[in-house]
DOSEVEX-924138 format. One record per residue (C-alpha): x, y, z; residue in three letters; residue number from 1. Coordinates in pm, whole numbers, m for minus. Layout:
+--------+--------+--------+-----+-----+
|      u |      v |      w |  aa |   i |
+--------+--------+--------+-----+-----+
|      X |      Y |      Z | ala | NUM |
...
+--------+--------+--------+-----+-----+
This chain:
+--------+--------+--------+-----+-----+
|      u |      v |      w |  aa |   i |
+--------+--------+--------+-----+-----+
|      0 |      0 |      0 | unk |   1 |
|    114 |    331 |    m90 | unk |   2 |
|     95 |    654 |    137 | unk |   3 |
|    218 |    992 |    145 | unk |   4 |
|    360 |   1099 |    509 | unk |   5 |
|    414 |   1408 |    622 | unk |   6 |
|    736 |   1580 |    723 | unk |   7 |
|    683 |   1577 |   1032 | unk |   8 |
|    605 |   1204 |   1053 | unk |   9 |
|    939 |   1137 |    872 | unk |  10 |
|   1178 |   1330 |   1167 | unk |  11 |
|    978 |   1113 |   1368 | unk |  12 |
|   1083 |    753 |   1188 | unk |  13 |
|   1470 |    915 |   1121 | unk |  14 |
|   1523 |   1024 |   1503 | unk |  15 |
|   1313 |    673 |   1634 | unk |  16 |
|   1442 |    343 |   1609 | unk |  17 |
|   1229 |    195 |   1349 | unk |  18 |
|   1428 |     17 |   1075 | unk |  19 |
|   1311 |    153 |    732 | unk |  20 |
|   1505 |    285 |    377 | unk |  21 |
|   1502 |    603 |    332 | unk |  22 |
|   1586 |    680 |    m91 | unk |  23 |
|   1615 |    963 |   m313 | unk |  24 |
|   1487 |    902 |   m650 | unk |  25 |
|   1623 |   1254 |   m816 | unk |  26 |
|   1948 |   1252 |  m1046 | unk |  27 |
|   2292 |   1271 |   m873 | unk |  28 |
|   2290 |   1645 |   m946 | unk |  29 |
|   2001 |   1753 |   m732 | unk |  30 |
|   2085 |   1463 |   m456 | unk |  31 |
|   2442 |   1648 |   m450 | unk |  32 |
|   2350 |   1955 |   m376 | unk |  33 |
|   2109 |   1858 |   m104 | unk |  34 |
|   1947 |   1584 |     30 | unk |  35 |
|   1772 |   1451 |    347 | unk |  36 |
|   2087 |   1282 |    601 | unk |  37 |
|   2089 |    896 |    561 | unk |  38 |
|   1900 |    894 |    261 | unk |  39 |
|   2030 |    665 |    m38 | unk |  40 |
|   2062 |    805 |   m369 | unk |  41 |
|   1868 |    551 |   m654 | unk |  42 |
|   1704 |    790 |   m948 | unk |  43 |
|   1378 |    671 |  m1043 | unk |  44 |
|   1525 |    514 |  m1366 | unk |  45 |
|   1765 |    278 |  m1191 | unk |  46 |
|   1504 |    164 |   m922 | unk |  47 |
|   1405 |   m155 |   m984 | unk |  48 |
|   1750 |   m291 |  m1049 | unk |  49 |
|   1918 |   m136 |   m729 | unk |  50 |
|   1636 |   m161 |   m482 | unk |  51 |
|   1756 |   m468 |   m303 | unk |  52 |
|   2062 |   m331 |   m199 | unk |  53 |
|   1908 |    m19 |    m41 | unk |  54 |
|   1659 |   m180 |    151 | unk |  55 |
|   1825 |   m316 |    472 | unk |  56 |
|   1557 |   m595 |    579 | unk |  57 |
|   1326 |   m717 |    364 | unk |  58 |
|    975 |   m645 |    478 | unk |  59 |
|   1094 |   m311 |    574 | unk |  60 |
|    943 |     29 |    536 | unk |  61 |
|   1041 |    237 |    244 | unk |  62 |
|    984 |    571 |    230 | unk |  63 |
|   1084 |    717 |   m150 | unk |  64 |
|   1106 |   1109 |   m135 | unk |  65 |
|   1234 |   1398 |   m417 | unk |  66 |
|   1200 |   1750 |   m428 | unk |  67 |
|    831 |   1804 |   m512 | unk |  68 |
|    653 |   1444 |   m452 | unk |  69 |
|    611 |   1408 |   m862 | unk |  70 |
|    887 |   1126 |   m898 | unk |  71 |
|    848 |    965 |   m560 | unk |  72 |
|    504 |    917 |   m632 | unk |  73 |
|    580 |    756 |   m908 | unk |  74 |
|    833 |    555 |   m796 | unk |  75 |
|    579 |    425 |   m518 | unk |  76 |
+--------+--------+--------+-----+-----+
């Protein structure tokens, strides 16, 4: 099931201790300049073949973010 959190619900999952993967689906570029701390960089276009190695557990929460929602949510 897909969801859209809020910001606020995010600092609360990165400063708990719930086990989740955190990725950045933008292009290198935009992740370089900034990017959420502890994210992992995977553009949209390279998701399906990299996913396994950014998710830590399988069954875990992943939470997909960019800069305006467009990509993530199609990522989801």
């Amino acid at each position: 099931m897909v969801k859209q959190i809020a910001p606020a619900d995010l600092s609360s999952l990165l400063n708990g201790n719930s086990q989740f993967a955190l990725i950045d689906v933008r292009e290198a570029g935009e992740y370089n300049s900034t990017h959420i701390t502890d994210s992992s960089l995977i553009p949209r276009r390279h998701l399906e073949a990299q996913m396994s190695s950014a998710v830590p557990v399988k069954g875990c929460h992943v939470v997909v973010c960019d800069d305006d929602g467009r990509r993530a949510g199609l990522a989801a």
